[in-house]
C-alpha positions, 0 to 999 in steps of 0.5 A: 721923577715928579708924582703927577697926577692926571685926572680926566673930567668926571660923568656930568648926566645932562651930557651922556653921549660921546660928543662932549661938544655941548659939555665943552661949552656948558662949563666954558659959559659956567666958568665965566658966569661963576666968576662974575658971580663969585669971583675967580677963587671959588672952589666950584668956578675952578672946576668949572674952568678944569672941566673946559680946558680938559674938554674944549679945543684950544683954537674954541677958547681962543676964538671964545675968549676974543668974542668975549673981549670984543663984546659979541660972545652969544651968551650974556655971562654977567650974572 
């Protein structure tokens, strides 16, 4: 058997409470930005992406990712 490791997203002060709702789409927003910005190899746009799988639903990705596709996301995300 494999050594896994599971790792859980770390404290983040600007969303103290429980409901991670806001938390889930900050990083979601970040990751793409942060792509844009400095392409998909940084370090930091990485955790970024982490941080939302762990935290969103699949179904909001899914439904995040195809505004992006058809152009009516509700947040600019080019830099």
């Amino acid at each position: 058997m494999s050594d896994v490791e599971i790792k859980t997203v770390g404290f983040d002060a600007r969303f103290p409470n429980t409901n991670q709702t806001k938390h889930c789409w900050q990083n979601y927003v970040d990751y793409f930005k942060c792509i844009s910005a400095r392409g998909e190899e940084f370090k930091p746009c990485q955790d970024f992406k982490a941080a939302y799988q762990q935290l969103c639903p699949n179904d909001w990705v899914a439904k995040w990712d195809e505004q992006r596709e058809e152009g009516v996301f509700p947040t600019k995300l080019n830099i």
